[in-house]
C-alpha positions in Angstrom: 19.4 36.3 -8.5 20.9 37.3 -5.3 18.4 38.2 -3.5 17.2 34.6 -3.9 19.9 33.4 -1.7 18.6 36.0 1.4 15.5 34.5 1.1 16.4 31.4 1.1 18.2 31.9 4.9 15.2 33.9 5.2 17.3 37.1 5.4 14.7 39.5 3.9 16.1 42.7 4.8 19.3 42.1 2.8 17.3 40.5 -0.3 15.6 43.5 -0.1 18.4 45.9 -0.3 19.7 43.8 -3.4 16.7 43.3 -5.2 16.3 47.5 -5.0 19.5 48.1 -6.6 18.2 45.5 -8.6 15.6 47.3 -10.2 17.4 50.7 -10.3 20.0 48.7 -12.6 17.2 47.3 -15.1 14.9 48.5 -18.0 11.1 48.8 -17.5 10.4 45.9 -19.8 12.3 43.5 -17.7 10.7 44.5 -14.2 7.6 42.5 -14.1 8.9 39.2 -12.4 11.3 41.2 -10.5 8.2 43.2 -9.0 6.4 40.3 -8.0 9.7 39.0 -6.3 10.0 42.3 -4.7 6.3 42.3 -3.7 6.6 38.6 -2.0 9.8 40.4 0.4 7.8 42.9 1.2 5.2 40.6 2.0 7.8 38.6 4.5 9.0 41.9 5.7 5.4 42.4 6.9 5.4 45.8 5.0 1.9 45.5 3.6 1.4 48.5 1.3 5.0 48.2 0.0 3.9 44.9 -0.9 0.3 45.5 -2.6 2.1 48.3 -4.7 4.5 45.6 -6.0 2.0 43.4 -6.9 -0.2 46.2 -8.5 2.9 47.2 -10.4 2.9 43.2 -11.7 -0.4 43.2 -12.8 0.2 43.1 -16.9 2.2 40.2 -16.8 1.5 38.2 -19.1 3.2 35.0 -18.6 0.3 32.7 -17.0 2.9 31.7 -13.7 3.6 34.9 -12.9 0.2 35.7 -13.2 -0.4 32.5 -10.8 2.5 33.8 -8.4 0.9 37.4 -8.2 -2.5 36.1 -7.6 -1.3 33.7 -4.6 1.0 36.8 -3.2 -2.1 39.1 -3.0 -4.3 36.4 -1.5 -1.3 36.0 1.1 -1.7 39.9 1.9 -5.4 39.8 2.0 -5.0 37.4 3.9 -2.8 38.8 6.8 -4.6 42.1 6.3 -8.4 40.1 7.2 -9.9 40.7 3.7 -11.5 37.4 3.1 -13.9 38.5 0.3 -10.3 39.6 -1.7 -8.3 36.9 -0.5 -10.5 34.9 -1.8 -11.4 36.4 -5.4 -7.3 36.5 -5.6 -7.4 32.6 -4.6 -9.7 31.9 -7.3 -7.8 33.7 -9.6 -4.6 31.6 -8.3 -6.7 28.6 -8.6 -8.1 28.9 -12.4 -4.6 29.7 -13.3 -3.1 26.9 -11.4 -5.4 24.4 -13.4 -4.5 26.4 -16.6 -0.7 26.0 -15.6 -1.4 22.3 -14.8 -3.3 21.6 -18.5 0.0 22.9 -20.3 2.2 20.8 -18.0 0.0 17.9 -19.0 -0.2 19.2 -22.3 3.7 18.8 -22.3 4.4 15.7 -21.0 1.4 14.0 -23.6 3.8 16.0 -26.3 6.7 14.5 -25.2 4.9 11.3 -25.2 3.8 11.6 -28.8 6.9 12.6 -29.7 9.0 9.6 -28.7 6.2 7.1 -29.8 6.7 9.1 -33.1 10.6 8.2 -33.0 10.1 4.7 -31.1 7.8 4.0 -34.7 9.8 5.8 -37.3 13.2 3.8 -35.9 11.2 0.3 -36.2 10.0 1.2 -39.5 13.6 2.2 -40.6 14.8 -1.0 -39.0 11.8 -2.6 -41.2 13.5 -1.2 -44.3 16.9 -1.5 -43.6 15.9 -5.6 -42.7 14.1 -5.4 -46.1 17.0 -3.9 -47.8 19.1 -6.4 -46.6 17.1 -9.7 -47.7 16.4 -8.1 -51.0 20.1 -7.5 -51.4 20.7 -11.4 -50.1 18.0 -12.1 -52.7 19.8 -10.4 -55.7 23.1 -12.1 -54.8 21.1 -15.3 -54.1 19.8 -15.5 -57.6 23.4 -13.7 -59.0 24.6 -17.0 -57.7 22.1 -19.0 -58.9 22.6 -17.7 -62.6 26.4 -17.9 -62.2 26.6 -21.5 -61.3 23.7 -22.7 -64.3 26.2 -20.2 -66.7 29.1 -22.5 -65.1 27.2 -26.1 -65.5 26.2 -25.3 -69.0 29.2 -24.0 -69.8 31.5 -27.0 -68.8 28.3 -29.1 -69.8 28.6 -28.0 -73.3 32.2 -27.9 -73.5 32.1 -31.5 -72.1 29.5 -32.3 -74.4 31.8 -31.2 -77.6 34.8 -32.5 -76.1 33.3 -35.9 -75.5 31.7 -35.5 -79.4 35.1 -35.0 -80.9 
């Protein structure tokens, strides 16, 4: 978004302006992260109540980092506004959903992990097969070969055998 950019070179009053007309331009059920975006300018901005009334206006998210983001915002503006007892329920709240957000990133990677020891064992165990394959198809010509060449010794044996008779 663009009002990403502001804030990145810390320019809040224009990421402000652009993250208003963003959420003129969008529908109600696509506001929630904008909100809390909108709620940490004000916060920069220093425009307190501007900013608790974006962050109350967050509040139903349900997607467990913004949850996490919202919670750390409002602990930031309890924070500046001397409210310890809130600031720190709200970094509590941060904190249980931190270590929420950090068991389904570990979660994740032990997936990830399963997943490519899964495929790690089912390509050595189609290796295994294709090896198998392979001698058993040696072995059939082996023993193709091996009936072939008695076929040929008896044959020219016996032919021998009545030639030399006659």
């Amino acid at each position: 978004m663009t009002e990403t950019v502001y804030e990145q070179k810390k320019e809040y009053v224009r990421a402000n302006e652009y993250i208003s007309k963003v959420i003129s331009m969008l529908k109600s059920d696509e506001l929630d992260k904008v909100y809390r975006h909108k709620g940490e300018i004000m916060l920069e901005l220093d425009q307190l109540d501007s900013a608790r009334y974006y962050f109350a206006l967050n509040k139903d998210v349900q997607d467990v980092y913004g949850r996490a983001a919202r919670y750390d915002g409002l602990y930031e503006l309890e924070k500046r506004l001397g409210n310890w007892e809130a600031a720190v329920q709200n970094a509590d709240a941060y904190m249980v959903l931190y270590d929420s957000i950090q068991e389904l990133s570990d979660r994740q990677k032990l997936d990830e992990l399963m997943d490519n020891h899964q495929l790690e064992e089912h390509k050595r165990m189609v290796s295994r097969q294709e090896q198998e394959i392979g001698r058993a198809s040696c072995r059939e010509r082996t023993s193709r070969d091996w009936l072939f060449g008695r076929y040929c010794f008896y044959s020219c044996a016996s032919r021998c055998f009545l030639f030399h008779v006659e």
